[in-house]
N, C-alpha and C positions, 0 to 999 in steps of 0.2 A: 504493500500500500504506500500512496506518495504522500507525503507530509503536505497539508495546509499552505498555499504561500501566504498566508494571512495571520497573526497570532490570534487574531478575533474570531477564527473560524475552525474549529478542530474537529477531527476526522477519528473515527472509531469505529472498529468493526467487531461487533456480538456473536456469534454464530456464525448464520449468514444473511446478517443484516448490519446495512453499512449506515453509521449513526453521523448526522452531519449536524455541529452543534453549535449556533450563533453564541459567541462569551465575550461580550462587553459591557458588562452587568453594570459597568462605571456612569456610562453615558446610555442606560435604559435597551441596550443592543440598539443602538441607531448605526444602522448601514451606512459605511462608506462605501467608496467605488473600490479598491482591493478587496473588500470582502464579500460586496457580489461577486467579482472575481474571483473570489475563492469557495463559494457556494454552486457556480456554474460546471465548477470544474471537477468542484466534489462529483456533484449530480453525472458528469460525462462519466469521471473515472470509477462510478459504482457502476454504470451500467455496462461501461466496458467488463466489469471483475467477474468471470465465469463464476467465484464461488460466493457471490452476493447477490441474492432474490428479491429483498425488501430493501427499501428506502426510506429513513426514519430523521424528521429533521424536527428537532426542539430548539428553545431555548434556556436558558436560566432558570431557574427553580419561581423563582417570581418576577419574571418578565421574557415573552416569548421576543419580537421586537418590536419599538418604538415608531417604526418605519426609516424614512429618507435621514440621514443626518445632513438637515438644510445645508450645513456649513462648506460638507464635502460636496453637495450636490450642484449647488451654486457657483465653488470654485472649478467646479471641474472642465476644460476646455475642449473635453473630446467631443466631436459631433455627436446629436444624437443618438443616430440609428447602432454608434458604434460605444455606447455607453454600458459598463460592465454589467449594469441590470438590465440592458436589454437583453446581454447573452445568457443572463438567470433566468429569464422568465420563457425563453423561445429553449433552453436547456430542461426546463418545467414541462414546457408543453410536450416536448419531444421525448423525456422518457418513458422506455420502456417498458422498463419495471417500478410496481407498485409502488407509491409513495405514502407512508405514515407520518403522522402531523400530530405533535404532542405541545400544546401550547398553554401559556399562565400567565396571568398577569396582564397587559397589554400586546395587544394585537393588533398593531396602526397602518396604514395606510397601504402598503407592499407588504406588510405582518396579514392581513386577511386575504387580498386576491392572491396572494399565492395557493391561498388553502381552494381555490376551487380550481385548482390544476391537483389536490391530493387525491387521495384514495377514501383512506379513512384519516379521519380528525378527532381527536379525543381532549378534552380541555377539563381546566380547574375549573371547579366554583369560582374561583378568585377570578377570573379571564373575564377581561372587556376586549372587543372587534371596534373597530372603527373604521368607515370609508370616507374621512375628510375633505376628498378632494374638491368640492366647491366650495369648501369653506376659505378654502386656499384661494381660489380664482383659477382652478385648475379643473380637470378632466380623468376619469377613468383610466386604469392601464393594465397591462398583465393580460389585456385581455377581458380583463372583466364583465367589460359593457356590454359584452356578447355572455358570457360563461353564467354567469349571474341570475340573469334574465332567465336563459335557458334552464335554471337549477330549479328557483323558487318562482319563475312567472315575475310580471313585467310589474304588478303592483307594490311586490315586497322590493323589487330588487328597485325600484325608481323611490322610494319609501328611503332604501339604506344609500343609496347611491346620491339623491339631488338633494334630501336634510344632512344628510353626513355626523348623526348623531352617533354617541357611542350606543352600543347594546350588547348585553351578556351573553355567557355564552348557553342560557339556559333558551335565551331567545333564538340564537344562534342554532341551537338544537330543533326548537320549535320550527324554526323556517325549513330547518332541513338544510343546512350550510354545513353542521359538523355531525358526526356520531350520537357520544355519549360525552355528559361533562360527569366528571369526577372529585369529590374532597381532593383538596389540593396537595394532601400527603400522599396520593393514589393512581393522580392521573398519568405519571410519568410511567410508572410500573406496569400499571394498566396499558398504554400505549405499547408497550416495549412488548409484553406479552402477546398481544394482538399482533406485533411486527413479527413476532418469533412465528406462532400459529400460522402465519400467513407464509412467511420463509418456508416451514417446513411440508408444503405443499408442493406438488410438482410443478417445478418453475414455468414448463414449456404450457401446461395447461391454463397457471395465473395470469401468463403475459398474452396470451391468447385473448383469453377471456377480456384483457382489459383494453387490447385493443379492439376488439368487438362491439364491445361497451361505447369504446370512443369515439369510432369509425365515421370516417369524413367530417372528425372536428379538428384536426389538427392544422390542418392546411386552413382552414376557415379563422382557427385563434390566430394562426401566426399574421395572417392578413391584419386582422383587427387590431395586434399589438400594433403595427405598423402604422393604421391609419391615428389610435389613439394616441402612439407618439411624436406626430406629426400636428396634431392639438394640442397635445400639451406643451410643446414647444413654444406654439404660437401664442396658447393661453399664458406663460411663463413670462413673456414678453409686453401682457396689456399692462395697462397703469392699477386693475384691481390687484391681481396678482403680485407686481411689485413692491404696492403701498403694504401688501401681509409681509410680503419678507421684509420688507424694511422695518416694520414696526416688530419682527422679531427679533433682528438684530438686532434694534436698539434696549428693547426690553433684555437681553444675554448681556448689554453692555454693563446697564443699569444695576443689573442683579447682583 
């Protein structure tokens, strides 16, 4: 197995289930762009691993991730179609083996649409989702504005998507976004179990089965990440969107 190039992202393998683990518990796990990068890469190099079936990505015992860290996202100058989270989320869409989703705490912005490219999702009591993106002056991504809709229908998902409130994950459940949520000394355990049960089935008949399940959506997400990132650029750009980052910055100065 290849080591992490990220210290914020570490790589462990159970069995045969390959555990890919957001740990920047400092700053609430807010992604920067090396550690999409090193989440993308996780995601290739399990699929590549003959002796790895399941895909199992957590965070932090109390806090799954925060989402974007503004700070990296803003500085960053590479264009965006070639932006490390695009390669996560089209890395998302594209594997082929099952993916497991053990989440706590916060679940913000690319912390929840990732979860509708998973498998199965198992979460705390503790767990709050969030889709903030209009709160931002921004737009849907990952895919979402397609994946969403399609999961829980057009009412719940324009409900989570156009107020961008938080909600739990017991709502979360309700809608049918995750599995089972769990006391938060359980969920992890619980998730890992469920990744094992699922490993130790025949690989060739689980991966089968899930692309069966998925058939003629991948080529359809990758499109839509594409076109939603093409929005969100240009939303990035208006004067609402500017005036939220600015006033975050200034609010981090302040603090």
């Amino acid at each position: 197995m290849k080591d992490s190039a990220d210290e914020n992202i570490r790589y462990s393998i159970e069995g045969k289930v390959f555990i890919i683990e957001i740990h920047r518990p400092e700053k609430k796990n807010a992604l920067l762009p090396g550690m999409y990068a090193a989440l993308a890469a996780g995601l290739r190099q399990a699929n590549e691993t003959v002796d790895v079936n399941v895909i199992l990505i957590r965070g932090v015992d109390d806090c799954f991730t925060s989402g974007n860290d503004v700070s990296g996202f803003i500085a960053s100058a590479t264009p965006s179609a070639e932006r490390p989270s695009v390669a996560f989320m089209n890395a998302l869409n594209e594997s082929a083996k099952p993916i497991v989703a053990a989440i706590s705490g916060l679940a913000i912005g690319i912390g929840t649409t990732l979860l509708f490219h998973c498998d199965l999702i198992y979460a705390s009591d503790s767990c709050f989702l969030q889709l903030p993106f209009s709160r931002l002056g921004l737009c849907p991504e990952a895919g979402s504005s397609y994946l969403l809709p399609k999961q829980i229908g057009h009412v719940r998902a324009a409900e989570l998507l156009l107020l961008g409130e938080r909600f739990s994950a017991s709502k979360a459940k309700e809608y049918g976004i995750i599995n089972e949520v769990l006391p938060q000394d359980q969920y992890l355990e619980f998730a890992m179990n469920k990744a094992q049960e699922l490993a130790a089935l025949p690989a060739d008949s689980v991966q089968t089965s899930k692309a069966l399940i998925k058939r003629g959506q991948q080529s359809a997400v990758s499109e839509i990440i594409g076109i939603e990132l093409d929005e969100f650029a240009r939303l990035l750009e208006t004067p609402d969107a500017q005036a939220i980052v600015q006033a975050f910055f200034d609010k981090k100065k302040s603090a």
